[in-house]
C-alpha atoms as an extended CHARMM CRD file, in Angstrom:
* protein
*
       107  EXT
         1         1  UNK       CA            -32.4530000000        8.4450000000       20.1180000000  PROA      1               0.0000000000
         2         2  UNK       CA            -30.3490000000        7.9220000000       23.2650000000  PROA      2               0.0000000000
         3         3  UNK       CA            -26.9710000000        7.0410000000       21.1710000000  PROA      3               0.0000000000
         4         4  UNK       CA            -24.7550000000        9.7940000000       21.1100000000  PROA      4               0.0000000000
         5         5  UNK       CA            -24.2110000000       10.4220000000       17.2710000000  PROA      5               0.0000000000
         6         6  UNK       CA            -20.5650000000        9.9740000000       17.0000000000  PROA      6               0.0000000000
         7         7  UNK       CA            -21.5540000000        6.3680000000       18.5320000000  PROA      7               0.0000000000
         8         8  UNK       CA            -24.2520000000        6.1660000000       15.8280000000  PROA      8               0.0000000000
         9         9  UNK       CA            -22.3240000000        7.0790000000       13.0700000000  PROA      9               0.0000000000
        10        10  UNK       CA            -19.5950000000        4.5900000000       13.4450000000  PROA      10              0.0000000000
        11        11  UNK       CA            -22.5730000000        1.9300000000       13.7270000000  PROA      11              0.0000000000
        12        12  UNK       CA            -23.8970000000        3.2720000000       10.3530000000  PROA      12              0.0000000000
        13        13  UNK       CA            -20.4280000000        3.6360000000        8.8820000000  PROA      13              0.0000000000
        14        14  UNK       CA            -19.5790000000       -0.0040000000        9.7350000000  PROA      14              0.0000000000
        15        15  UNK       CA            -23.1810000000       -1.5760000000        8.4810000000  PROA      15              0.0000000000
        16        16  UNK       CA            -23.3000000000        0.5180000000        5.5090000000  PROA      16              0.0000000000
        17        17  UNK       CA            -19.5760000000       -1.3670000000        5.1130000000  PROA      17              0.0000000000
        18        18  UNK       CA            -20.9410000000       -4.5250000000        5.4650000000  PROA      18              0.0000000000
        19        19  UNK       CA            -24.1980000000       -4.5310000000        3.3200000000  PROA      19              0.0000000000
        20        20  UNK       CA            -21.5740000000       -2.8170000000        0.5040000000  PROA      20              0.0000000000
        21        21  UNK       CA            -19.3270000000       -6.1380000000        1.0430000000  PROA      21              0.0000000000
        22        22  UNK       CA            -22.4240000000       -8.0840000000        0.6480000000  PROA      22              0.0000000000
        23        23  UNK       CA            -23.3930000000       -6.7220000000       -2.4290000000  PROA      23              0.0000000000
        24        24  UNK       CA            -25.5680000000       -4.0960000000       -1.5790000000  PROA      24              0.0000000000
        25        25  UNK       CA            -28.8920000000       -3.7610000000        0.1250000000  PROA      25              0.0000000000
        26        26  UNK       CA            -30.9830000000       -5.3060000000       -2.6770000000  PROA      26              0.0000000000
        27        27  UNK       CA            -28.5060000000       -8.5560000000       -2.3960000000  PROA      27              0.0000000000
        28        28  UNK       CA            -28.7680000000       -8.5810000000        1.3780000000  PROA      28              0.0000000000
        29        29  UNK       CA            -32.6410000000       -8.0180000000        1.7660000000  PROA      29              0.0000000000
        30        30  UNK       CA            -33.0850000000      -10.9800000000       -1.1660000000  PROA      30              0.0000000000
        31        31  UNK       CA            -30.5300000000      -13.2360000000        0.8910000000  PROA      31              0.0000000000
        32        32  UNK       CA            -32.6590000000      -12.7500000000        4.1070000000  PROA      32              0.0000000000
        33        33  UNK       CA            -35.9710000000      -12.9810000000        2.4010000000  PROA      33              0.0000000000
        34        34  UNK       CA            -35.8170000000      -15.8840000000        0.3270000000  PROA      34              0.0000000000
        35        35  UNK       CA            -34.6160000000      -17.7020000000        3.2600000000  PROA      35              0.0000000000
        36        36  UNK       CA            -38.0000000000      -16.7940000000        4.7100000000  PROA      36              0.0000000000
        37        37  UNK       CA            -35.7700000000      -14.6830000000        7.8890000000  PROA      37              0.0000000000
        38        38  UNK       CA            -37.5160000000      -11.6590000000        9.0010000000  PROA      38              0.0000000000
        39        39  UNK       CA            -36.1600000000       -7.9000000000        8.6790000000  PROA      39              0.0000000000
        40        40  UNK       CA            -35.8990000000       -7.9660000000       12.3940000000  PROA      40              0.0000000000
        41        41  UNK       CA            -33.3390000000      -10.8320000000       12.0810000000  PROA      41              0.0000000000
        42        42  UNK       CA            -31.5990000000       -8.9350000000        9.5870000000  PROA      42              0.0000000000
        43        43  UNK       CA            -30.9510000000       -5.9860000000       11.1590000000  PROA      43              0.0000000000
        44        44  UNK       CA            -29.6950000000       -7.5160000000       14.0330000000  PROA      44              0.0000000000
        45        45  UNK       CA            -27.2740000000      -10.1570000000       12.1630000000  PROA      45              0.0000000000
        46        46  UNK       CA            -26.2560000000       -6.5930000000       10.7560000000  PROA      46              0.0000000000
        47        47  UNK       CA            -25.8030000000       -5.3510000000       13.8900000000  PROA      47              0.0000000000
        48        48  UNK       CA            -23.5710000000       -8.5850000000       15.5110000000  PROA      48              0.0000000000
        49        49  UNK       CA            -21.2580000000       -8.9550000000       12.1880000000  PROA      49              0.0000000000
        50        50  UNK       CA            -20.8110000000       -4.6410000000       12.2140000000  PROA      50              0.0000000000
        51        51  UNK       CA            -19.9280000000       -4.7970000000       16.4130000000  PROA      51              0.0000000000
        52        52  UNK       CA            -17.3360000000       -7.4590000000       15.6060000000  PROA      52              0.0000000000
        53        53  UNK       CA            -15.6320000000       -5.4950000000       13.2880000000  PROA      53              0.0000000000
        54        54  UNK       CA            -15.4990000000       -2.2290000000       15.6120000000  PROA      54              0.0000000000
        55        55  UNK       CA            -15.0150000000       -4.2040000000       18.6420000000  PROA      55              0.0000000000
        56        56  UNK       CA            -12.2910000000       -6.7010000000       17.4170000000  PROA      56              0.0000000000
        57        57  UNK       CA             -9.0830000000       -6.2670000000       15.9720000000  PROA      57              0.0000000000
        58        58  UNK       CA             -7.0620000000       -8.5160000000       13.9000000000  PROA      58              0.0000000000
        59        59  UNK       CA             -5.7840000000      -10.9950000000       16.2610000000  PROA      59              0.0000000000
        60        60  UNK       CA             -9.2740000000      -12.6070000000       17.2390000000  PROA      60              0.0000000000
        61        61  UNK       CA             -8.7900000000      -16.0710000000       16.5180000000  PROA      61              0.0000000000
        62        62  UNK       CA            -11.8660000000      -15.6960000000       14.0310000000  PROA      62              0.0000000000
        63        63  UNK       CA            -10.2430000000      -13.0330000000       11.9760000000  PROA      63              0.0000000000
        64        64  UNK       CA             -6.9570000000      -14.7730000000       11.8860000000  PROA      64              0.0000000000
        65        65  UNK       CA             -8.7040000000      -18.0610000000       10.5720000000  PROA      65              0.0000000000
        66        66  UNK       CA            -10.7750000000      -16.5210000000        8.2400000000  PROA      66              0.0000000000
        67        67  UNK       CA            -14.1090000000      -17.2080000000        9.6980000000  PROA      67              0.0000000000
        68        68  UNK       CA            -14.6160000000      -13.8700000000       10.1740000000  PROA      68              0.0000000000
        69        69  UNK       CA            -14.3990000000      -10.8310000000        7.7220000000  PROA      69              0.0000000000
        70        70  UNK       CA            -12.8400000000       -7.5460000000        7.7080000000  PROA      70              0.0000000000
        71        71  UNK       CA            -15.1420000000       -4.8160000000        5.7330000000  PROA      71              0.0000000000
        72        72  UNK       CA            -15.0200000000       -2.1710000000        8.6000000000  PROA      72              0.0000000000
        73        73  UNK       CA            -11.7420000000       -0.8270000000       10.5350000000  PROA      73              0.0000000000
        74        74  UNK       CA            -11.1080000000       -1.6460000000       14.0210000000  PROA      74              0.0000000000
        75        75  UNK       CA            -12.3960000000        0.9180000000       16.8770000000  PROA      75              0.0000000000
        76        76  UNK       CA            -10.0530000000       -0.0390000000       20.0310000000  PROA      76              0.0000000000
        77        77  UNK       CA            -12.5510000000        2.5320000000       21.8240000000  PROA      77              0.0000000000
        78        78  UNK       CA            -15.8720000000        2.0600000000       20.8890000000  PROA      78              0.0000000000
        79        79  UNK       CA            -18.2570000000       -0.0570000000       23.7120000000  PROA      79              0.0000000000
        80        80  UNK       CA            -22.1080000000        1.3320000000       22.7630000000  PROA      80              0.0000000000
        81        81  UNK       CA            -23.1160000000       -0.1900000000       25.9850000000  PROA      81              0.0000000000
        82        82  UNK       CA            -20.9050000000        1.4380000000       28.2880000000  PROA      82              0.0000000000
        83        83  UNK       CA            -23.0970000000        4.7460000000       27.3400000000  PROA      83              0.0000000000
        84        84  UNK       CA            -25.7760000000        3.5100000000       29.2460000000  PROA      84              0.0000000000
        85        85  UNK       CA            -27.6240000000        2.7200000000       25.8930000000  PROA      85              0.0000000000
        86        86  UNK       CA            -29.4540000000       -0.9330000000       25.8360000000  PROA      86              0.0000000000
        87        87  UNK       CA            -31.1490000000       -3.1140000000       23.1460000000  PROA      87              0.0000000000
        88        88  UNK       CA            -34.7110000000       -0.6750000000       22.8690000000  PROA      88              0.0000000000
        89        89  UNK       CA            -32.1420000000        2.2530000000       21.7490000000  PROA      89              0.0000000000
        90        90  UNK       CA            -29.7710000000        0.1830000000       19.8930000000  PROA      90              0.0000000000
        91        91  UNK       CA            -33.0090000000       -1.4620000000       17.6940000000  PROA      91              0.0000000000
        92        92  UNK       CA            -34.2700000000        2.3210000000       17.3220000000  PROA      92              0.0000000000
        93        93  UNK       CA            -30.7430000000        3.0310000000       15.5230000000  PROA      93              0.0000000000
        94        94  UNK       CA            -31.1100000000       -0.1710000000       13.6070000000  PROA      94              0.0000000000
        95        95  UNK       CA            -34.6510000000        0.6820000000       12.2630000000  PROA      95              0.0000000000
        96        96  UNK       CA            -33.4140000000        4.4140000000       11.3990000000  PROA      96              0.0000000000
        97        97  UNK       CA            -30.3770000000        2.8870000000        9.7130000000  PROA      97              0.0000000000
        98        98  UNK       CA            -32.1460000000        0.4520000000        7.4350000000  PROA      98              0.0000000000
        99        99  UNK       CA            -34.5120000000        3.2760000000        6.4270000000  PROA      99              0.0000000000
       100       100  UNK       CA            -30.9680000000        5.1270000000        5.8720000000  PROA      100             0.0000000000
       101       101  UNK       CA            -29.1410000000        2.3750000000        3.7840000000  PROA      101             0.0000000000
       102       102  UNK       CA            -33.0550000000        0.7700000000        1.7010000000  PROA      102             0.0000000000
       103       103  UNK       CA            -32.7000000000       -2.1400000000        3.9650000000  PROA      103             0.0000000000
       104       104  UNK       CA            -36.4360000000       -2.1530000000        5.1240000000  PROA      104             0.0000000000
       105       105  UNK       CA            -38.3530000000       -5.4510000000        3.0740000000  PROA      105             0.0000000000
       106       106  UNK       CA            -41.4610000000       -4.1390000000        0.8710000000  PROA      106             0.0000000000
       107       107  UNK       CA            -44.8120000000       -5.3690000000        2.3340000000  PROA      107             0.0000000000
């Protein structure tokens, strides 16, 4: 995997935060299937609502409405793709980190 682990860990850290906010990872795969979206889909939505919660503090407008929640602590420092990493490494994580957390839908 091409992220540096530090990197990956806060991206686990901060998913694994999210899917516990959400109830766990039986509520979130049952939320995502019965709405007929895909695990694909899934992981990614992970992935956009965990970056938002690294990437922005308190102060977004979308945080400061409400619109947006806080289950993960801000990282003024953390940019994944100013490590040279790109989507094809960042969906490798994602599949390794649903394995990690029981995310992956039964077939």
């Amino acid at each position: 995997m091409k992220i540096p682990e530090t990197t990956y860990n806060v991206l686990l850290e901060a998913i694994s935060a999210i899917v516990d906010h959400e109830g766990g990872a039986i509520a979130v795969k049952r939320s995502f299937s019965m709405d007929g979206l895909s695990e694909l889909r899934m992981m990614w939505y992970l992935y956009h609502i965990a970056t938002r919660n690294i990437m922005y503090d308190d102060t977004h407008p979308l945080y400061k409405n409400g619109s947006w929640i806080r289950a993960y602590p801000y990282q003024p420092n953390w940019n994944i793709y100013s490590l040279g990493v790109n989507d094809d490494h960042i969906d490798t994580a994602l599949r390794k980190i649903c394995r990690d957390l029981d995310l992956q839908f039964t077939r």
